[in-house]
Residue, then its C-alpha position, 0 to 999 in steps of 0.5 A: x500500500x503506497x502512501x497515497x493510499x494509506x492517506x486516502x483510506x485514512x481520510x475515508x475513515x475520518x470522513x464524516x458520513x454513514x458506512x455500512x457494517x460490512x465497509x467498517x469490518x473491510x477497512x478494519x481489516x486493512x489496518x489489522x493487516x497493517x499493523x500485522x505485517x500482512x500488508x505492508x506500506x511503500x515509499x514511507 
């Protein structure tokens, strides 16, 4: 995940607006793989 993405779904995430359950659990998700390793972040 490049920078620009992590800034985009970060964004989404604090951005004011109603989100499904299922979208929640999704970006959920990404951040646990992050933080796992699973998923890892380029041009930091």
């Amino acid at each position: 995940m490049s920078r620009q993405d992590h800034i985009l779904l970060t964004s989404t995430v604090l951005a004011e607006g109603n989100r499904s359950e299922g979208n929640r659990h999704q970006i959920n998700r990404v951040f646990d793989y992050i933080q796992t390793g699973q998923l890892k972040l380029i041009d930091w």
